[in-house]
C-alpha positions in Angstrom: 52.2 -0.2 47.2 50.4 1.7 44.3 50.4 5.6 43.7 46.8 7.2 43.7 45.9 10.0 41.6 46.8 12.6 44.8 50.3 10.8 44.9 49.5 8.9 47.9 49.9 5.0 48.3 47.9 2.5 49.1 49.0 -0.5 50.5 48.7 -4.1 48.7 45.9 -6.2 49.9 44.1 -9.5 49.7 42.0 -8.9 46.2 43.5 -6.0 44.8 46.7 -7.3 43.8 47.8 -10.7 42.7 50.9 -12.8 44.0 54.4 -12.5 42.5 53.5 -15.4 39.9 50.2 -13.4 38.9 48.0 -15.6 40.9 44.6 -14.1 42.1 44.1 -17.3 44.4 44.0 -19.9 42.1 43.6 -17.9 39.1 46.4 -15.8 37.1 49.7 -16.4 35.8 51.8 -16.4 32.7 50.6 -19.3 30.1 52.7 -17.6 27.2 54.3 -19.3 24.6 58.8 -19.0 24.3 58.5 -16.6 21.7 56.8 -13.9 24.0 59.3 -14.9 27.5 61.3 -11.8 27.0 58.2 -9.5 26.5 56.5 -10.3 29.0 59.4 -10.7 31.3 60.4 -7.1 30.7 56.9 -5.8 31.2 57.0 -8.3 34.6 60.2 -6.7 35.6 59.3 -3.1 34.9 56.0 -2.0 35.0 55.5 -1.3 39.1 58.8 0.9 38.6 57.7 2.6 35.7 54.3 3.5 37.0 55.6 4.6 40.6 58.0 7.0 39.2 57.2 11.1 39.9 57.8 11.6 36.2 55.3 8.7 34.8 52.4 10.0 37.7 52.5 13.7 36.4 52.3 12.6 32.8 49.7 9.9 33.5 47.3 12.5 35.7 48.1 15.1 33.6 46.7 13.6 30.9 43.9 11.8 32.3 42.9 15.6 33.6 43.4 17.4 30.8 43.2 15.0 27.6 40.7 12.2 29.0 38.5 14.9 31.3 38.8 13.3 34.7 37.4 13.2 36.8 34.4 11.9 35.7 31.2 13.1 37.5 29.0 10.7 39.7 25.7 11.7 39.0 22.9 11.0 41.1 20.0 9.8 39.1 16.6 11.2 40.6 14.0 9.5 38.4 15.8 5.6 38.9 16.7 6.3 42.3 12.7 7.1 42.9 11.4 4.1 41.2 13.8 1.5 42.8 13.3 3.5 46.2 17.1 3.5 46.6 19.6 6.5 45.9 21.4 5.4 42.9 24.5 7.0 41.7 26.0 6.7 38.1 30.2 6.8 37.8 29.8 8.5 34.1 32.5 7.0 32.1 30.9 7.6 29.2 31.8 11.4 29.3 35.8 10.0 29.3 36.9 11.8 25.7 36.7 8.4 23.7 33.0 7.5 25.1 34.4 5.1 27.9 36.7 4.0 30.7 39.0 2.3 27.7 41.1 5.5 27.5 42.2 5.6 31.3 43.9 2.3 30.3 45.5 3.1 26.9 46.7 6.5 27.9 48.7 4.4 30.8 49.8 2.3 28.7 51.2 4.2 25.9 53.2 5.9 28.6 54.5 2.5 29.6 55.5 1.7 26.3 57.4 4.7 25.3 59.6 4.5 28.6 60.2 0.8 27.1 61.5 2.2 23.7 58.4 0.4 21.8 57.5 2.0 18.5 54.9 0.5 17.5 51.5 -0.6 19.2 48.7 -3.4 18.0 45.3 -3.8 20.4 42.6 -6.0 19.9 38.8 -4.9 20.3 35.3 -5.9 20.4 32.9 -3.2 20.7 35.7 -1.1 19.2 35.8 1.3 21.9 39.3 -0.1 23.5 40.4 0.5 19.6 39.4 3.6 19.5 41.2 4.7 23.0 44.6 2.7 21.4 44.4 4.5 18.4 43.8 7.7 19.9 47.1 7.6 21.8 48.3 6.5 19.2 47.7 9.3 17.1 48.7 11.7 20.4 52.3 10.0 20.7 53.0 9.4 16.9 53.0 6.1 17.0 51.8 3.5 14.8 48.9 1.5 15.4 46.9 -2.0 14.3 44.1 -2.8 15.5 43.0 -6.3 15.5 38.7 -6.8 15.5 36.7 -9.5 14.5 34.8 -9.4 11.1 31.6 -10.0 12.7 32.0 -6.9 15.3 33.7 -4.6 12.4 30.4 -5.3 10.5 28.1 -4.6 14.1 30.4 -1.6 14.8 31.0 0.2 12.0 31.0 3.6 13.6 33.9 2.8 15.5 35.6 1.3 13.0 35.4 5.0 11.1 36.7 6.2 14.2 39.8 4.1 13.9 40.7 4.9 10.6 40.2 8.1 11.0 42.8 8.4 13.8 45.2 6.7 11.7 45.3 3.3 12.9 45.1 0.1 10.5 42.0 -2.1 11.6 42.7 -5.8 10.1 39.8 -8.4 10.5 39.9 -11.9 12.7 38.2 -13.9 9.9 38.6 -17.4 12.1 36.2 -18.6 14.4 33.4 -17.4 15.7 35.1 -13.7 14.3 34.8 -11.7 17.4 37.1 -10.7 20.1 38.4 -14.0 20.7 39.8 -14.4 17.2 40.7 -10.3 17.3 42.9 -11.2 20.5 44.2 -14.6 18.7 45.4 -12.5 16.1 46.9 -9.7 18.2 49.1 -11.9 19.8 50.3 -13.8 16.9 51.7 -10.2 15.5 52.9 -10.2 19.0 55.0 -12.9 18.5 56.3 -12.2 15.2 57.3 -8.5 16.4 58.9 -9.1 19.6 61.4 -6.2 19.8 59.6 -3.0 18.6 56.1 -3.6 19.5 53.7 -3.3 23.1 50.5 -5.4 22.9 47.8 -2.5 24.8 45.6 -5.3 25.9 41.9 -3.8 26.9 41.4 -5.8 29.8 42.1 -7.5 32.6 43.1 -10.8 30.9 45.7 -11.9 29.4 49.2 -13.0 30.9 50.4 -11.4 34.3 51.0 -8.8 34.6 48.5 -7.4 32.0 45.6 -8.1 34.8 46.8 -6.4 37.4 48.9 -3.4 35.3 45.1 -2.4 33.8 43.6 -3.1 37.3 45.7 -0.5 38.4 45.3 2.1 35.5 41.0 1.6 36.0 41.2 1.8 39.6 41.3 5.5 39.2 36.9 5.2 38.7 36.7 4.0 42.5 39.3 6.4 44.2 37.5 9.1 42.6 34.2 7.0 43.5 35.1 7.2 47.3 36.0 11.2 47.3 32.6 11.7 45.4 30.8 10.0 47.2 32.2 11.0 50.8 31.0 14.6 49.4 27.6 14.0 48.8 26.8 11.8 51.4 29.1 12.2 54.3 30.4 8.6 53.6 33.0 7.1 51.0 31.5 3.9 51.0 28.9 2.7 49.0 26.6 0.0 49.5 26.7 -2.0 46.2 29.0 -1.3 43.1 27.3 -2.6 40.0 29.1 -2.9 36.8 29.5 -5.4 33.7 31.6 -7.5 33.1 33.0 -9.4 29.8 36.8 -9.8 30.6 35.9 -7.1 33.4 38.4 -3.6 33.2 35.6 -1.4 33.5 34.6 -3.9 36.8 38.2 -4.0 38.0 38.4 -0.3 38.1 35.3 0.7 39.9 35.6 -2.5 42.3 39.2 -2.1 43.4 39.5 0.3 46.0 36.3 -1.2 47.7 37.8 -4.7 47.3 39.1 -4.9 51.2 36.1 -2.9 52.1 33.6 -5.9 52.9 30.4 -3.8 53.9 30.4 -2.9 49.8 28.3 -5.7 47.7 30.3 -6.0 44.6 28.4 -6.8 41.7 29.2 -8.1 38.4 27.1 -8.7 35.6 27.6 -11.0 32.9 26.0 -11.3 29.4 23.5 -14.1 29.3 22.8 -13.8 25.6 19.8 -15.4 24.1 19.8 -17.4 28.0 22.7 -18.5 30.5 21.3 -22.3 29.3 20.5 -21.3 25.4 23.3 -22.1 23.8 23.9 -18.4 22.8 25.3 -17.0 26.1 29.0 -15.3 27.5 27.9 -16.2 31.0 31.2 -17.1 32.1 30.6 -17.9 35.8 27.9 -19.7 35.5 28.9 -21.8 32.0 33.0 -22.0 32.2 35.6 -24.0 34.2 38.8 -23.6 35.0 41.3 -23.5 32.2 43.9 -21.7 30.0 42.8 -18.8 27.4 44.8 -16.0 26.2 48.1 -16.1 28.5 46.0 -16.9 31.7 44.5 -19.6 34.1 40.9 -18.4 34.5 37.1 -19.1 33.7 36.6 -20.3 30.6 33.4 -21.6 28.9 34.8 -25.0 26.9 33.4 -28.1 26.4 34.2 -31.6 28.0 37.1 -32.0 25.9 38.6 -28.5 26.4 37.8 -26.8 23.6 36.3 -22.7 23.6 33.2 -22.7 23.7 32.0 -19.7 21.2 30.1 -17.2 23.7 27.3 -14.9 22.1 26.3 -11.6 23.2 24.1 -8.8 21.6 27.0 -6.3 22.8 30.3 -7.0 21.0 32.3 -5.9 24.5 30.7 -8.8 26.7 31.1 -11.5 23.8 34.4 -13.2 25.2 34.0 -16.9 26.5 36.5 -15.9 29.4 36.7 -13.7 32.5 39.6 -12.2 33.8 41.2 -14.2 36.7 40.7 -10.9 39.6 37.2 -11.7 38.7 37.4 -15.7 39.0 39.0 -15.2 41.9 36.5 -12.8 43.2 33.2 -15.2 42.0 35.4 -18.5 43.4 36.0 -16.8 46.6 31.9 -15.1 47.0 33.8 -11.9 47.6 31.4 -10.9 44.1 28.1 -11.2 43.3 27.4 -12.1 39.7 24.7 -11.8 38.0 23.4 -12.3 34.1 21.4 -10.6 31.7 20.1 -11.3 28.3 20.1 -9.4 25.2 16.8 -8.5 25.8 17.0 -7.5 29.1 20.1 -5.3 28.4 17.9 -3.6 25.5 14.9 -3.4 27.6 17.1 -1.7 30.3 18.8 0.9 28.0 16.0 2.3 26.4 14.3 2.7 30.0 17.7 4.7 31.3 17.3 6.9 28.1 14.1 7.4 28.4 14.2 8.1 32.4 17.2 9.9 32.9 18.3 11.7 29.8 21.8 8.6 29.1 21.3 6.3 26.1 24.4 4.0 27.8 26.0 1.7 25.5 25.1 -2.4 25.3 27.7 -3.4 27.4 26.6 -0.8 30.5 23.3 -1.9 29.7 23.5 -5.2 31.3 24.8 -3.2 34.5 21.2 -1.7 34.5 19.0 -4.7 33.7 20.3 -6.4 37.3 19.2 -3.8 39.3 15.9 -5.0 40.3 17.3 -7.9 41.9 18.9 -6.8 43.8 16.3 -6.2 46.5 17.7 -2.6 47.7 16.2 -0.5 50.5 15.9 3.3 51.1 18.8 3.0 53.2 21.3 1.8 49.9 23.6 3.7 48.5 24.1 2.2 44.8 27.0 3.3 42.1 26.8 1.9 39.1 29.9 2.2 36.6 27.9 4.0 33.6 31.0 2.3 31.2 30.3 3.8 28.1 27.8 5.7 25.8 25.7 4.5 23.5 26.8 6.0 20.2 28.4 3.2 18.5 25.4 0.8 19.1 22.4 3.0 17.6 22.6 0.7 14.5 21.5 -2.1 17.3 18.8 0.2 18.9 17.3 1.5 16.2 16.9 -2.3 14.3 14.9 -2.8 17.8 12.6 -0.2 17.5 12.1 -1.4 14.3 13.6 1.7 12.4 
């Protein structure tokens, strides 16, 4: 059983929660090497007790409420809803203080880690904003913070990067590789294993080894509990007909999917960077490129090659370029409980300057791909359509404004 944001608990089900291994079906567990057994053992062993605790739920709610802004508002947008003849609702992450969902997940987590006695936090990051979150609770708890971001994304993010000093945390490059988030995580969890005793790894998404998958799952799933109350407002009904979202590893995906995972008369849909084309060479289109294998702690998706070696993924938004997926999400696209989808660069680009344009919400890259899948997804009058509106577009004006030639 997990504690909802009203205290209550809701019970453990097929999807939402993995075995006592870490298994989503076939997908999950701990691949983690001896240096990191005790870490991760503890974390194992303790984090369903920590989070269920009275104490831990009024710090964690407090905060979201009064430090992160929750709850969010689900915004019905008039002008996209008209032209799809649909009703369309956006979950607005992007108001979260931050710009995104990333904080519900690091403010959690921080939390976590002080009731372990850690003192010192390191993250990795892609787009920047899950660096951004970790170094803002950071900076609200006092505690010291590196980031870990590939030198390709600091150069493409360089707003967040600011952002990040700012706060106080130390941003080091991932110069290996293709130098982007799955070099920054490579890097992340070698400090990891050199500073075993004082230091929590914040991870930004639902990778990684169990029971980092499910403990973010959890954190997120506060976007669809406050989806379903929303919703049962303005329509009469707490269920939804689709729930659109992106996915790279897939937190922002987990959160707004889980409480409708059980819920089978809700289309869940993911959306997965196709890059310059699923079949280009250039693409993060997990699902549809990758095969079973190890990356980053857990069995999952992975795009490699014959010979099992990563395949280097490629993505116009820094957040979707990860050659893995998280293993709910395997599970979920192994299973055909989820829809995914793919969209390319130009799509996603195409798609956010039409939402700016239409309803007033430049969205960032990664949400943009969200957007560009909604035509196929032949709706009727009758849908009701939420799509998890992940994060703003601030950080990738640099991007937008180098395609309208500025």
């Amino acid at each position: 059983m997990i504690a909802a944001p009203n205290n209550e608990t809701v019970p453990t089900t097929q999807f939402q929660n993995p075995n006592e291994h870490g298994y989503y079906g076939p997908f999950g567990g701990a691949y983690i090497p001896e240096m990191l057994q005790r870490n991760v053992a503890e974390l194992k062993a303790k984090y369903l007790i920590v989070m269920q605790e009275e104490s831990f739920q009024t710090d964690f709610h407090a905060l979201l409420t009064d430090y992160v802004g929750r709850p969010t508002p689900l915004f019905y947008a008039e002008r996209l809803s008209a032209e799809l003849n649909s009703h369309i609702y956006l979950k607005r992450e992007d108001l979260c203080h931050t710009g995104a969902h990333k904080i519900n997940n690091t403010i959690g987590q921080i939390l976590l880690a002080q009731r372990l006695g850690k003192t010192r936090i390191i993250a990795e990051t892609g787009a920047g904003q899950h660096g951004v979150a970790t170094a803002t609770v950071c900076a609200l708890k006092g505690m010291e913070c590196i980031v870990y971001m590939g030198e390709k994304d600091i150069e493409r993010q360089a707003p967040n990067v600011a952002r990040m000093k700012l706060l106080g945390a130390k941003v080091v490059p991932a110069t290996s590789g293709s130098k982007t988030l799955k070099d920054a995580t490579n890097e992340a969890i070698r400090d990891w294993i050199n500073n075993p005793n004082d230091t929590h790894y914040i991870i930004g998404s639902v990778v990684g080894p169990h029971p980092y998958p499910d403990m973010v799952a959890r954190f997120q799933s506060v976007i669809s509990h406050e989806i379903k109350a929303q919703l049962l407002t303005k329509t009469g009904n707490e269920l939804p007909t689709h729930v659109v979202a992106c996915v790279g590893g897939g937190s922002n995906a987990a959160g707004a999917f889980y409480h409708f995972l059980e819920e089978t008369s809700v289309q869940l849909v993911a959306v997965e960077a196709a890059g310059h084309g699923v079949n280009s060479g250039m693409s993060a289109a997990t699902t549809q490129l990758g095969k079973p294998g190890v990356l980053h702690g857990s069995k999952s998706l992975v795009m490699q090659t014959a010979d099992g070696q990563v395949v280097e993924p490629h993505s116009i938004s820094a957040g979707l370029d990860y050659p893995g997926i998280g293993p709910l999400h395997a599970h979920l696209f192994n299973s055909g409980r989820g829809t995914f989808l793919s969209a390319t660069d130009d799509e996603a680009l195409e798609a956010a300057f039409h939402l700016s344009k239409i309803e007033g919400i430049i969205p960032a890259l990664e949400t943009a791909h969200a957007f560009a899948a909604l035509t196929r997804l032949n709706l009727t009058p009758q849908d009701r359509v939420v799509v998890c509106l992940s994060g703003r577009g601030d950080k990738d004006l640099a991007t937008y404004m180098q395609a309208m030639g500025l």
